[in-house]
C-alpha positions in Angstrom: 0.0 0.0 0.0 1.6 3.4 -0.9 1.6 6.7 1.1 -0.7 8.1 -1.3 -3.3 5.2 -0.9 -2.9 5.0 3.3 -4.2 8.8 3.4 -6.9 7.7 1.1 -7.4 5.1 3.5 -7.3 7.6 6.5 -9.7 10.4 5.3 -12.6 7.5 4.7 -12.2 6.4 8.0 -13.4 10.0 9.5 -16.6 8.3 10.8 -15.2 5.3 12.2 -12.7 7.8 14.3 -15.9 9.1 15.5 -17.5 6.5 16.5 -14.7 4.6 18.2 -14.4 8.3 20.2 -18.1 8.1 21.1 -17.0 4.5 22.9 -14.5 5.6 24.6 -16.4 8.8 26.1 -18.8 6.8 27.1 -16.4 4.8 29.7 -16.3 7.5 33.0 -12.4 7.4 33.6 -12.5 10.7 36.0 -10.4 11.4 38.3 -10.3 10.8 41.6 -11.0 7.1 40.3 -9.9 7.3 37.1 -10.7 3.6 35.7 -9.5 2.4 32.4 -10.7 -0.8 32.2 -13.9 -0.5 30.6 -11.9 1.4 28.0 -8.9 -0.8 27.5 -11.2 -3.8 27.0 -13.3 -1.5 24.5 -9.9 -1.0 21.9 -8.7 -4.7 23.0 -12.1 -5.6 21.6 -11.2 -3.6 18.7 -7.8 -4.6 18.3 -8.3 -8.2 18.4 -11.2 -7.9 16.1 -8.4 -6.7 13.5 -5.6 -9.2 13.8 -3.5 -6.6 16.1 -1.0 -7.9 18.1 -1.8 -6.5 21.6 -1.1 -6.9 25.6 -2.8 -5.7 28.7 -0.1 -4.4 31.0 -1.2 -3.0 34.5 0.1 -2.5 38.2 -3.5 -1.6 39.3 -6.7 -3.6 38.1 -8.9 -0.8 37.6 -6.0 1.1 35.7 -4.7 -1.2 33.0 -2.5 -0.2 29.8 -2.9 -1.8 26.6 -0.2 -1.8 24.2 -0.6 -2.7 20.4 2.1 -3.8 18.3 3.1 -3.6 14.5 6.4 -5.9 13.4 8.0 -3.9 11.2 11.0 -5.0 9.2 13.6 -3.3 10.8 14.9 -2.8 14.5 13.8 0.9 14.5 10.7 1.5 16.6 8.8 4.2 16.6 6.5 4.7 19.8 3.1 6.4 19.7 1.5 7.5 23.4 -1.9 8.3 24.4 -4.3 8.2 27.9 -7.9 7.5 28.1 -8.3 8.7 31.7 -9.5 12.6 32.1 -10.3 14.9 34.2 -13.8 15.5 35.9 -16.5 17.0 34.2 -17.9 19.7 36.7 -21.2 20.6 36.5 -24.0 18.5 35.0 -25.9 21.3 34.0 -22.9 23.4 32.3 -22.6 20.4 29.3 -24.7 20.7 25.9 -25.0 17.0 26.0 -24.0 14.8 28.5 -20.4 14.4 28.9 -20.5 10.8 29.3 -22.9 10.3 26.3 -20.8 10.3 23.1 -22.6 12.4 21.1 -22.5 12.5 17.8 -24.1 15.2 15.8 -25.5 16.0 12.6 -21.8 18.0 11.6 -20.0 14.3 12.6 -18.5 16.0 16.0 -18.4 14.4 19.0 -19.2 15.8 22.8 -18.3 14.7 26.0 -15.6 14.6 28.2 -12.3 13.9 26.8 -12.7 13.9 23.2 -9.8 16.4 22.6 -7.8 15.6 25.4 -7.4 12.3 24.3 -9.9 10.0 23.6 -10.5 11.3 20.2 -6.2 11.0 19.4 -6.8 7.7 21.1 -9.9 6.4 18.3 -7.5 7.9 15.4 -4.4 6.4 16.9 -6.8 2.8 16.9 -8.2 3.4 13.2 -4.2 4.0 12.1 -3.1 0.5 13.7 -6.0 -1.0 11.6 -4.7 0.9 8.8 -1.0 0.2 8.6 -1.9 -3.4 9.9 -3.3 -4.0 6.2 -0.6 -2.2 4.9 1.7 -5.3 5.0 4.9 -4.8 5.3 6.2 -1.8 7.5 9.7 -0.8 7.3 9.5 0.4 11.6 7.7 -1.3 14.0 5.1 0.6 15.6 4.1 0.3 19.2 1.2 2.3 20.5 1.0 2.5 24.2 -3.0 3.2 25.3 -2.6 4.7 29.3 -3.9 5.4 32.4 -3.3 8.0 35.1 -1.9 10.8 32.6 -4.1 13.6 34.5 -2.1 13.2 37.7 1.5 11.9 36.5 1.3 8.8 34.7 2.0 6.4 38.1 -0.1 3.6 36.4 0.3 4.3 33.5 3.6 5.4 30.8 5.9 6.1 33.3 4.7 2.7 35.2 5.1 1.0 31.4 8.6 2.6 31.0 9.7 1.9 34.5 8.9 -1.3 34.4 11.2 -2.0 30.8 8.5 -1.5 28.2 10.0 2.1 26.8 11.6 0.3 23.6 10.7 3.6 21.4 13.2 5.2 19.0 10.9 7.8 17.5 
């Protein structure tokens, strides 16, 4: 698949990114709590359903990691990093739509709490796996680290995953 024909790819998939970021808003992981699971089994659902190599790391139950993998053909890695937890949503009454309820509306966007900061990147980050996995042969590997706890330091989450010898990335 060439470069030209992967953008192609990526531009058609607009709605798919949207719906995969209405799934993941709809999994509450506010802080003080902060649970991932519900959303780590939501991309692992995803994942597996597209032949992506992936593993659940975590130090806390409730605040797993999921890391997908794409063998490239080379020992260069390159290392892509989100978080699906986010802060609390304040006041009930202050949202258009619910933040927990995904929204999507007539104009394709999506509301709730976290869709910029970072479920949305997270539901791209998913649809480009699914991309470059039918791609077929990569030149890099491509690891793309799905985390917890990045509103208050990253304790369960990347710096957990690189403390604990999973930080492999060159880019």
């Amino acid at each position: 698949m060439s470069y030209e024909k992967i953008v192609e790819e990526a531009e058609k998939a607009e709605t798919e990114v949207a719906e995969l970021c209405s799934g993941l808003v709809k999994f509450n992981s506010a802080h003080p709590e902060g649970k991932t699971n519900g959303c780590v089994g939501y991309i692992k659902e995803y994942l597996d359903s597209h032949g992506i190599e992936n593993e659940i790391h975590a130090n806390d139950s409730v605040k797993p990691n999921i890391v997908a993998r794409l063998e490239g053909t080379s020992k260069r890695m390159i290392l892509w990093v989100g978080h699906l937890d986010v802060v609390p949503a304040g006041e009930p009454d202050s949202w258009t739509h619910s933040a927990y309820s995904g929204k999507i509306t007539d104009d394709g966007r999506v509301w709730g709490r976290g869709t910029s900061d970072m479920k949305g990147a997270c539901a791209a980050a998913m649809v480009t796996a699914r991309i470059l996995s039918e791609h077929g042969s990569l030149e890099n590997s491509v690891e793309f680290w799905f985390t917890s706890d990045e509103e208050i330091g990253g304790g369960e989450g990347a710096r957990w995953l690189a403390q604990s010898g999973r930080l492999k990335g060159d880019v």
